[in-house]
N, C-alpha and C positions, 0 to 999 in steps of 0.2 A: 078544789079550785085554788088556786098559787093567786100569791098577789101581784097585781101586775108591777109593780118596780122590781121585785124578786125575779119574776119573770125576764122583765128588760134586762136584768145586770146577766142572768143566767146564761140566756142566750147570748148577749156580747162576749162572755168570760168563756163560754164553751162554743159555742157552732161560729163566732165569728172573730176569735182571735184563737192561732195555735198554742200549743202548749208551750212550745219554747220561747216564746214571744214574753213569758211570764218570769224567765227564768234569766233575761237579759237584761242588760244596763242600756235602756233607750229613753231620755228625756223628753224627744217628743210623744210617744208612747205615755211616760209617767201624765205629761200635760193633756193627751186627749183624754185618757183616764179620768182625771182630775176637772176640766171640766163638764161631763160629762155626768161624773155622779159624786164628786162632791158632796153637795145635798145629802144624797142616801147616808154619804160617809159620817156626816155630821147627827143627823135622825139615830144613824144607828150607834155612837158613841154618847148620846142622849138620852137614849134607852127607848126610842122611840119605837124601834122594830125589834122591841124583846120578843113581843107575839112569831117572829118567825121560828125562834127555837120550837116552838112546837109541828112544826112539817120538815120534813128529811129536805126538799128541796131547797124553798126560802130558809132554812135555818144552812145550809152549803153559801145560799149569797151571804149571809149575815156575816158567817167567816171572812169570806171573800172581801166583802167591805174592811173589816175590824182587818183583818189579817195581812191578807194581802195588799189592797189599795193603798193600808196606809206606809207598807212598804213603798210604793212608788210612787203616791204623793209628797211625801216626808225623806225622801232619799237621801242620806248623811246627815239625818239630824237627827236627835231624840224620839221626838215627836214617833215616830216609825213606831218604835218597841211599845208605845205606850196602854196599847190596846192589850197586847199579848195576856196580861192576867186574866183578861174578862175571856178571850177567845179560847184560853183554855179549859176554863169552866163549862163552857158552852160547848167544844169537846165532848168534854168528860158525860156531860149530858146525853149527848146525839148520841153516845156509843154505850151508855148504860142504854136508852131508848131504843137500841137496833138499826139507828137510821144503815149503818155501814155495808146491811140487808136489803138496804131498800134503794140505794143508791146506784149508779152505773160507776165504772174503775177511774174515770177521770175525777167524777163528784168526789168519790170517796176521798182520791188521792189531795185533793185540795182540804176536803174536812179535815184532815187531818195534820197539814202543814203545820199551824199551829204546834204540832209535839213535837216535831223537829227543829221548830225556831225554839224553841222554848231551851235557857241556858238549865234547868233541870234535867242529871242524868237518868232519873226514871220516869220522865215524861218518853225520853228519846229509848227507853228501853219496850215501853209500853208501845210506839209506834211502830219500831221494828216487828214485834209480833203480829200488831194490827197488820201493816201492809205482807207480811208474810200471808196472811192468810185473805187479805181482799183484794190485795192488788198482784198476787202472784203468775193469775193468766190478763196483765196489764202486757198491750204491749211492749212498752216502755221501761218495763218490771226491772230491767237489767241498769238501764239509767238512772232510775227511781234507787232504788237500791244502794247503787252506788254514791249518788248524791247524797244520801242518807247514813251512809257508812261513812262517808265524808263530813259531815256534820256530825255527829256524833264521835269519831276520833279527836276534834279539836275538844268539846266538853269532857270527855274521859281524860286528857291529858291536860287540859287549863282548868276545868270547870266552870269557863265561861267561852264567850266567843271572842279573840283575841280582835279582829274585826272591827268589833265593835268598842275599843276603847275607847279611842282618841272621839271618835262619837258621843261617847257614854261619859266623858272628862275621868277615865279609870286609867291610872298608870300600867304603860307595858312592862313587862319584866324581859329581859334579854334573850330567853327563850321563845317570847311569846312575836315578839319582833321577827327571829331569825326565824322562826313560823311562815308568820307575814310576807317572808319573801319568798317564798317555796310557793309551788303548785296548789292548787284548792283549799287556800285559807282563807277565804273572803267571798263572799255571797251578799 
């Protein structure tokens, strides 16, 4: 049995918004997100919904909250990344635990975001394998992919996300700039 707030976020996050919908800069989006589950957001940054790491599906919203959300509650502000440490822990759990097995290609691909946001280049080496082998008959597999190869380019050459300085109060360096103005440097 799934907890029903797990439930509620699940369903909204997969059968009732599309995937690219996740992948775009929409502030009223960020705002119905935000009031909406809030709450959960806040519970789960409290430690209040640690219990969901223990089921493959509520431990998918758990991310989704920490990970996701708080990218599009928190947009251009610190606040966003802050979660990231705990999310990947929680990772690293679900995928020693087999959820990756037990999951369908969209859940997985989410559990997983987490190692691709993560400024660690062997986070982002560990998840290219992973989706190599779970999300490979992913529709999407080619987009997926790419976005990820794209995200991991910028950490092998900066080893951080250039992006995210002037965010993060981290000075640019002159390459990291002329980055900046080129094609898929910012997420």
């Amino acid at each position: 049995m799934i907890n029903e707030r797990a439930k509620i976020i699940l369903e909204f996050c997969f059968a009732k918004t599309p995937m690219e919908k996740w992948f775009r800069k929409d502030h009223d989006f960020d705002k119905k997100l935000k009031q909406f589950f809030s709450n959960d957001y806040e519970r789960a940054v409290n430690n209040q919904y640690d219990e969901w790491q223990n089921n493959p599906d509520e431990c998918v919203a758990l991310i989704m909250l920490l990970d996701q959300f708080s990218r599009n509650f928190y947009r251009n502000n610190p606040q966003a990344y802050k979660q990231d440490q705990k999310c990947r822990l929680i990772v690293n759990k679900a995928i020693k635990r087999g959820y990756l097995k037990k999951l369908d290609k969209d859940k997985s691909h989410f559990l997983l975001l987490p190692l691709i946001h993560s400024e660690d280049l062997d986070d982002h080496i560990l998840g290219h394998k992973l989706i190599d082998i779970h999300l490979k008959n992913h529709q999407e597999f080619n987009k997926i992919k790419k976005a990820w190869n794209d995200h991991t380019y910028a950490i092998k050459k900066f080893n951080r996300y250039p992006h995210r300085n002037s965010i993060l109060g981290r000075k640019s360096s002159e390459i990291e700039l002329k980055f900046l103005n080129g094609p898929n440097s910012s997420w």
